[in-house]
MIKOLNU-635301 format. One record per residue: residue in one letter; x, y, z of N, C-alpha, C, O in turn. Coordinates in pm, whole numbers, plus 50000, padded with zeros to 5 digits. Example, Ala and Ser with C-alpha at 12.3 -4.5 7.8 and 13.67 -1.06 7.14 Angstrom:
% MIKOLNU-635301
  res  n_east  n_north   n_up  ca_east  ca_north  ca_up  c_east  c_north   c_up  o_east  o_north   o_up
    a   51319    49431  50780    51230     49550  50780   51320    49670  50780   51424    49668  50846
    s   51285    49775  50708    51367     49894  50714   51290    50003  50787   51341    50114  50804
***
This chain:
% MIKOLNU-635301
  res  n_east  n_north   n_up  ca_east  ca_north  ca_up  c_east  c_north   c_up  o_east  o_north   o_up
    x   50083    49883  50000    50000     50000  50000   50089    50124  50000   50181    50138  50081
    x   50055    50223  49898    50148     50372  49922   50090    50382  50035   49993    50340  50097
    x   50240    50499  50051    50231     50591  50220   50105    50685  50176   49990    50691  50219
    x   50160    50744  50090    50069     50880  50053   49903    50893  49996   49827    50989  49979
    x   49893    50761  49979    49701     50690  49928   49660    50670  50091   49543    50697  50120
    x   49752    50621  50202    49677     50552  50310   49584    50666  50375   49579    50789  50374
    x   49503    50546  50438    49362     50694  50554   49444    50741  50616   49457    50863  50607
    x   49510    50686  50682    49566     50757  50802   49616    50842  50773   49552    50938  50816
    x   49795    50907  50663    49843     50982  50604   49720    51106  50539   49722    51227  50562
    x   49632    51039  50466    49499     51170  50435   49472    51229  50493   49496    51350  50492
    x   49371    51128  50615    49317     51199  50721   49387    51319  50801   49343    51433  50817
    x   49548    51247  50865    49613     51355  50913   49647    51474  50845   49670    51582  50899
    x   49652    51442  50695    49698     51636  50597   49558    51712  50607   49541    51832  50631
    x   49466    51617  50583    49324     51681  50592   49282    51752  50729   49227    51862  50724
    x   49304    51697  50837    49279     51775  51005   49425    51903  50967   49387    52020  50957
    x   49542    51883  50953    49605     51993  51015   49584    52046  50852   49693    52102  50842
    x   49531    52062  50741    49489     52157  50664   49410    52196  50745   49466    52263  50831
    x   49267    52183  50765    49145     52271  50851   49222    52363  50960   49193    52482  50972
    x   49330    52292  51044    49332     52376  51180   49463    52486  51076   49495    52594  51125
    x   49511    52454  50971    49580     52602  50895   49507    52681  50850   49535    52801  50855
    x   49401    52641  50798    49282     52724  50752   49205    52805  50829   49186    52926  50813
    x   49160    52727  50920    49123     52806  51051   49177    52927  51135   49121    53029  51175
    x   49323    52874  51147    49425     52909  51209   49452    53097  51138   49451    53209  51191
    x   49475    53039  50976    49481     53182  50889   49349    53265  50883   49370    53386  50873
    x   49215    53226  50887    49074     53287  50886   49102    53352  51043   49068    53468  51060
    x   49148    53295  51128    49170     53356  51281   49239    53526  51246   49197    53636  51283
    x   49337    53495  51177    49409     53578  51208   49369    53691  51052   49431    53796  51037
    x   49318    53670  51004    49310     53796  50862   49153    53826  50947   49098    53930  50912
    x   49091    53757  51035    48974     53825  51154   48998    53936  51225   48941    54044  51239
    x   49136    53864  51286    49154     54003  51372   49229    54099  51346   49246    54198  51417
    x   49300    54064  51200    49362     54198  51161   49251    54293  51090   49269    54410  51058
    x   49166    54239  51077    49068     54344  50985   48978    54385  51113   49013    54500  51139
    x   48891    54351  51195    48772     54368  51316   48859    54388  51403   48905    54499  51376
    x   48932    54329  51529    48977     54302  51649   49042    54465  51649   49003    54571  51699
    x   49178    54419  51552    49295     54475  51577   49247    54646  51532   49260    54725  51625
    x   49203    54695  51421    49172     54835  51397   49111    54909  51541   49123    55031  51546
    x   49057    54851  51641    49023     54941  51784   49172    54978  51828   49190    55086  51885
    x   49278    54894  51805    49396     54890  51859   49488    55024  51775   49588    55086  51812
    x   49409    55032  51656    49521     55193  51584   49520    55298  51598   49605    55380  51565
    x   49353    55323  51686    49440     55487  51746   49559    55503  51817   49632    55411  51857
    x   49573    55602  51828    49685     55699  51935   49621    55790  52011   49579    55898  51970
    x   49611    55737  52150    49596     55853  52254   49734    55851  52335   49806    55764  52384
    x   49732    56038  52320    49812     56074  52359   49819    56079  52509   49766    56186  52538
    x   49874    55996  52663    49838     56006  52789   49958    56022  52859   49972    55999  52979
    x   50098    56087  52731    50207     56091  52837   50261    56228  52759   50263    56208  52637
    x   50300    56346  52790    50414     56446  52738   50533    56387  52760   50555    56301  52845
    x   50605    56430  52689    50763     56365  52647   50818    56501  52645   50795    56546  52533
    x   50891    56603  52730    50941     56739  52781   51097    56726  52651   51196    56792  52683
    x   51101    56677  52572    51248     56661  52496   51243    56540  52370   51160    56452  52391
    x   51299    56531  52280    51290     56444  52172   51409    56385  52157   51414    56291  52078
    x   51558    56436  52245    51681     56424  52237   51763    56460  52309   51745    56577  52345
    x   51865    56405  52356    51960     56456  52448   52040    56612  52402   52107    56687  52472
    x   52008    56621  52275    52081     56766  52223   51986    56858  52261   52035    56911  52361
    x   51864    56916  52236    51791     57026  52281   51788    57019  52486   51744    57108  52559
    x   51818    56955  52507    51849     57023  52670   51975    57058  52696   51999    57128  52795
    x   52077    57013  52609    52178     57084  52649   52218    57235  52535   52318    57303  52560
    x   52151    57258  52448    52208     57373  52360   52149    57465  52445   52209    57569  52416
    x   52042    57502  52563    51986     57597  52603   52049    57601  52706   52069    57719  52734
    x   52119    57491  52829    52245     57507  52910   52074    57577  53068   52083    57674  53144
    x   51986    57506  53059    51898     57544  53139   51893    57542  53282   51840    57431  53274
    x   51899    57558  53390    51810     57484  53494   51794    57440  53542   51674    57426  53521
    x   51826    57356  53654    51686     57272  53703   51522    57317  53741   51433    57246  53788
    x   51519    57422  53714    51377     57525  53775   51392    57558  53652   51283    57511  53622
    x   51435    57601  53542    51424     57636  53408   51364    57555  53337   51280    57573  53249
    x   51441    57403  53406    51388     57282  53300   51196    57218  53338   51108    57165  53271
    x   51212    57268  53495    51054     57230  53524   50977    57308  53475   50899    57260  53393
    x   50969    57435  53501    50912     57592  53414   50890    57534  53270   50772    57516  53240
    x   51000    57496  53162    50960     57478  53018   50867    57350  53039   50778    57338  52955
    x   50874    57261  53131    50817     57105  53124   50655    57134  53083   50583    57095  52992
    x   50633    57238  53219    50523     57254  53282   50439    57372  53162   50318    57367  53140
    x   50523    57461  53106    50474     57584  52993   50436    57446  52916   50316    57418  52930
    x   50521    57340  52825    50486     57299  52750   50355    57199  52737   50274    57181  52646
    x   50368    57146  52857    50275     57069  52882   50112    57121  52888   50019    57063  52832
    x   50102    57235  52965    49989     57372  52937   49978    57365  52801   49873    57327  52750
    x   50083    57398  52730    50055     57461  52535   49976    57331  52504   49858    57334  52470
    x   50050    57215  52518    49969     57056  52440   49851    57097  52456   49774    57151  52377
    x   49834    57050  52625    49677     57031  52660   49584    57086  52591   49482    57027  52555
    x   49623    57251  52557    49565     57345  52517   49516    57333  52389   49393    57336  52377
    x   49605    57316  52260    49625     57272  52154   49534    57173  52103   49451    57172  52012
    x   49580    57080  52199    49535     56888  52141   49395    56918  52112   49394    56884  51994
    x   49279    56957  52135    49154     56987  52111   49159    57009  51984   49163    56918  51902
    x   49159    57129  51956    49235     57200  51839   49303    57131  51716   49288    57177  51603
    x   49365    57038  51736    49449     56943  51626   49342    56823  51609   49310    56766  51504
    x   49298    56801  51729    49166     56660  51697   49096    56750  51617   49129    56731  51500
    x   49020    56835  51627    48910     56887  51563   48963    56929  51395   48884    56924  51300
    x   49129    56974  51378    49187     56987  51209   49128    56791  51167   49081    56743  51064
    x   49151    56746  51263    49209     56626  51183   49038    56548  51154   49010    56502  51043
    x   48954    56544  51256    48832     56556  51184   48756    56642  51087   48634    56625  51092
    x   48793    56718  51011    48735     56837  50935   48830    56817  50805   48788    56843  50692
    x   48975    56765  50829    49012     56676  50698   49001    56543  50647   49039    56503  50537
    x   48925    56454  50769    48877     56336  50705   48734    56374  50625   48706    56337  50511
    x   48642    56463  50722    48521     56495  50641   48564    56591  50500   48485    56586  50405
    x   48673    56668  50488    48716     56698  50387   48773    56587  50232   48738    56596  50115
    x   48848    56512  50283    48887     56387  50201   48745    56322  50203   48739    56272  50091
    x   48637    56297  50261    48529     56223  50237   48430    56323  50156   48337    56270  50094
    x   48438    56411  50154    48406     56474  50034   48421    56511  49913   48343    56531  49820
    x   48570    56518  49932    48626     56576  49805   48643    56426  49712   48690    56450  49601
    x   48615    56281  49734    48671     56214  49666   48496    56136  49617   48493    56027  49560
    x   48363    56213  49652    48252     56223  49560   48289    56213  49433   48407    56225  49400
    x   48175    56185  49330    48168     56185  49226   48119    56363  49204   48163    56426  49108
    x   48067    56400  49262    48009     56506  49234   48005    56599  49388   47904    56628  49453
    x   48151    56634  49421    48151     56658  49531   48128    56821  49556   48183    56900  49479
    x   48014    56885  49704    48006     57050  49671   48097    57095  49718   48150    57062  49824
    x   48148    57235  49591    48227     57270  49610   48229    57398  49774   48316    57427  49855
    x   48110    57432  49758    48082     57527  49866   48097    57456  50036   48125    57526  50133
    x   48074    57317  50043    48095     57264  50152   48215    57249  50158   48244    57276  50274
    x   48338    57211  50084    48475     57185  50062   48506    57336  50073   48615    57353  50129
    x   48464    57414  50049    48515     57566  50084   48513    57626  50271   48586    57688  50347
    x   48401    57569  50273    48373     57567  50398   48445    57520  50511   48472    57586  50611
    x   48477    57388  50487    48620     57319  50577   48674    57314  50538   48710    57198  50552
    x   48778    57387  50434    48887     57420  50431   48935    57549  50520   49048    57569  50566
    x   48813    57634  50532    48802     57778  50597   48825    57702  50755   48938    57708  50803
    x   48767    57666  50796    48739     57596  50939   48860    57570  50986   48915    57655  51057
    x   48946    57401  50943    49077     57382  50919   49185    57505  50902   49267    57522  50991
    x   49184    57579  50799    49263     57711  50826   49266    57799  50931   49377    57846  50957
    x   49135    57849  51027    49094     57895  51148   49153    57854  51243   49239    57921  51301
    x   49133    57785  51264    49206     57655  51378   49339    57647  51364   49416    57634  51459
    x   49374    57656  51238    49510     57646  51211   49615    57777  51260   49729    57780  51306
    x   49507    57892  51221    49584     58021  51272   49552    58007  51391   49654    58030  51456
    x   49478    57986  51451    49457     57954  51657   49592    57901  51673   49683    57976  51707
    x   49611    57768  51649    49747     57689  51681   49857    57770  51666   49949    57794  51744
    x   49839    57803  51570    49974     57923  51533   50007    57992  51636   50110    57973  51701
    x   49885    58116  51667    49895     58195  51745   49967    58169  51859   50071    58220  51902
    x   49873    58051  51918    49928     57982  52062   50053    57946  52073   50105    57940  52185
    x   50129    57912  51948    50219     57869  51955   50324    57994  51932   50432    57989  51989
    x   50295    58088  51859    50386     58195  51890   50388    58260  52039   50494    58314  52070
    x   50269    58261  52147    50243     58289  52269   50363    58201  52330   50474    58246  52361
    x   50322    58070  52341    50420     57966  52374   50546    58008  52367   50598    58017  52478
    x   50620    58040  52273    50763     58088  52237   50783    58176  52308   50875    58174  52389
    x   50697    58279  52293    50711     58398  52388   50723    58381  52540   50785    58474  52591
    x   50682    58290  52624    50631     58233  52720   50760    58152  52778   50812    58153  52890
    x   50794    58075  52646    50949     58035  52682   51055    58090  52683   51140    58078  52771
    x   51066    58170  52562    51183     58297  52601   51179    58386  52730   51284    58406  52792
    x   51063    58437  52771    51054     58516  52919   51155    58454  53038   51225    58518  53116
    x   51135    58264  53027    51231     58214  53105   51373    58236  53128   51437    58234  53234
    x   51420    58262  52980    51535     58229  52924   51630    58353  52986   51566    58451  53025
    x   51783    58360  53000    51844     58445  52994   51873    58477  52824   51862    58400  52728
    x   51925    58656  52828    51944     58649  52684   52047    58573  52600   52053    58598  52479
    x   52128    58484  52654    52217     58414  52565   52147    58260  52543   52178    58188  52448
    x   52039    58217  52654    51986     58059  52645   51867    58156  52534   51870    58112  52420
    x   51792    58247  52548    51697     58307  52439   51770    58301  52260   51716    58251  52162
    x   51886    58361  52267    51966     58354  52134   51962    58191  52090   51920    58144  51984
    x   52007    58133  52183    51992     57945  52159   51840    57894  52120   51814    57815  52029
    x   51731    57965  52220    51622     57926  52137   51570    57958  52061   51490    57876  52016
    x   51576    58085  51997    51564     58116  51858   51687    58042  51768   51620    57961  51703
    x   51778    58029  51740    51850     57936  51668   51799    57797  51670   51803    57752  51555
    x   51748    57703  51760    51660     57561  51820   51553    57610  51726   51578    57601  51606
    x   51440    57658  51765    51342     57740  51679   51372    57683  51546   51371    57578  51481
    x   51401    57815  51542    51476     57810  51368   51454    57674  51262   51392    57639  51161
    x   51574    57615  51386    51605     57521  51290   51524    57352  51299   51547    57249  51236
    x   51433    57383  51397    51332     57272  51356   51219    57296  51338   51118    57230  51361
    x   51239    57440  51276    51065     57482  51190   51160    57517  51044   51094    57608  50994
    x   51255    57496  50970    51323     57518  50917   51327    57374  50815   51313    57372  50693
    x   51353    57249  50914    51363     57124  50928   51233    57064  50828   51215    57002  50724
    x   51154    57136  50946    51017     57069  50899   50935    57099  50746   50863    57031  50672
    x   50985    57231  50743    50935     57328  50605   51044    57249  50458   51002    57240  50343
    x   51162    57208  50495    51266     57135  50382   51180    57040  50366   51125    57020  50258
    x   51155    56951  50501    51118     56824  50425   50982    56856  50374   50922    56753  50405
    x   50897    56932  50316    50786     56948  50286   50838    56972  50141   50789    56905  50050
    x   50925    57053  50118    50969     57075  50032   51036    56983  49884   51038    57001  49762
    x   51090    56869  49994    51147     56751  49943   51064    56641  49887   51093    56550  49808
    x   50906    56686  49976    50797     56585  49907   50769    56600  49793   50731    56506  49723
    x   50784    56748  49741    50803     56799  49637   50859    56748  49527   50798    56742  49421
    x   51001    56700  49546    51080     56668  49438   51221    56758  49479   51336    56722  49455
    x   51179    56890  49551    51332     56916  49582   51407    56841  49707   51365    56775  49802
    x   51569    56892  49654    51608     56801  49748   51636    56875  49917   51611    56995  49934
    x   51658    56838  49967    51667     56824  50124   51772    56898  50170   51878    56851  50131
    x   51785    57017  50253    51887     57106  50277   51895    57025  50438   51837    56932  50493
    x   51946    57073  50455    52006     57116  50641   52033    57192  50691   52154    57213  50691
    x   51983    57247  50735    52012     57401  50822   52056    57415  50984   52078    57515  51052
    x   52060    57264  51017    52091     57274  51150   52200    57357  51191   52178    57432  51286
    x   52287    57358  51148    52431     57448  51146   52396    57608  51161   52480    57695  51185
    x   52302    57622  51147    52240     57777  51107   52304    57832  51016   52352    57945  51021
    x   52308    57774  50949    52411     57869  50830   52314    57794  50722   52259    57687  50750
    x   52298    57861  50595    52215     57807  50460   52329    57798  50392   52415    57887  50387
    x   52335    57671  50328    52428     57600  50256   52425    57706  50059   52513    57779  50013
    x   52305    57672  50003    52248     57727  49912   52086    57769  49921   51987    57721  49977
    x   52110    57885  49837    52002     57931  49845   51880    57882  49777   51885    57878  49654
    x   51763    57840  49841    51635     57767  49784   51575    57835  49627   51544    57950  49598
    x   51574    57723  49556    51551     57768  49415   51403    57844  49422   51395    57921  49519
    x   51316    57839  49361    51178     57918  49322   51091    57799  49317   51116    57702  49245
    x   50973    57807  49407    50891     57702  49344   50821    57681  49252   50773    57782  49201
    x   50786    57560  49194    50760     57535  49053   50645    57585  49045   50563    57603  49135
    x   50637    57614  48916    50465     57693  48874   50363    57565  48899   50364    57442  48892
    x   50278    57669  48933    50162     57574  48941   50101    57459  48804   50072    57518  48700
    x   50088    57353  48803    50025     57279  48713   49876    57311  48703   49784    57302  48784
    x   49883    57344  48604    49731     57346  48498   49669    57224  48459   49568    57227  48388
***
């Protein structure tokens, strides 16, 4: 008798096929139902630093360093409302705009909203700066406008780079070359 004709040999590929089958239906279950409750992000901790370099270029504190902990932590709180509410008003934006026949006057509308909010954040966040420099002596103030600078500087390149241009560095505070012109608008 072949190995591979007998019941027994069948039977057994046939049970541990089902429990692979099973096994894979388990799991493409809970990556699609289960697991998506699991992809938000709530935010339930401030993080006062991103790196061991920004606490030491400002040369702060220990009462300097609780003062910025505590300013910054105020600005979030403040903010986070504010950024939930952009980020719902661009999903209902993307759920509009990708209609067959989407209005343009409602898409005008939250884009206005989103921009509002957006200059709020701004604002607050220029307050914020202000709020942190007051701490500062004027030579740790010179450091945070240079810090400043160069990771709103940072952030604006790589936007830039999504673009197609390429990627400067400015950390040095010095501009390597000067940024070309941006491309005309496509028609």
């Amino acid at each position: 008798m072949d190995f591979l004709s007998s019941k027994r040999f069948v039977t057994t590929a046939l049970v541990l096929l089902a429990i692979l089958n099973i096994t894979f239906m388990g799991m493409l279950w809970w990556q699609n139902f289960v697991n998506k409750s699991y992809q938000t992000v709530e935010v339930t901790r401030f993080y006062s630093s991103s790196g061991p370099r920004r606490g030491n270029e400002l040369e702060l504190t220990d009462q300097q360093k609780a003062a910025f902990r505590r300013l910054r932590q105020e600005h979030f709180r403040k903010t986070m409302p504010s950024v939930q509410k952009i980020i719902e008003f661009k999903k209902e934006l993307i759920s509009e705009s990708v209609k067959p026949e989407p209005d343009k006057a409602k898409l005008l509308a939250i884009a206005d909203s989103i921009g509002k909010r957006q200059a709020l954040i701004e604002k607050d966040l220029a307050i914020h700066f202000h709020e942190l420099s007051a701490l500062c002596t004027p030579a740790q103030r010179d450091s945070l406008e240079k810090l400043l600078n160069n990771i709103y500087t940072v952030r604006y390149q790589k936007m830039n780079s999504w673009r197609g241009q390429p990627h400067r560095d400015y950390r040095d505070g010095v501009r390597n070359a000067p940024f070309p012109p941006p491309p005309p608008p496509e028609n």
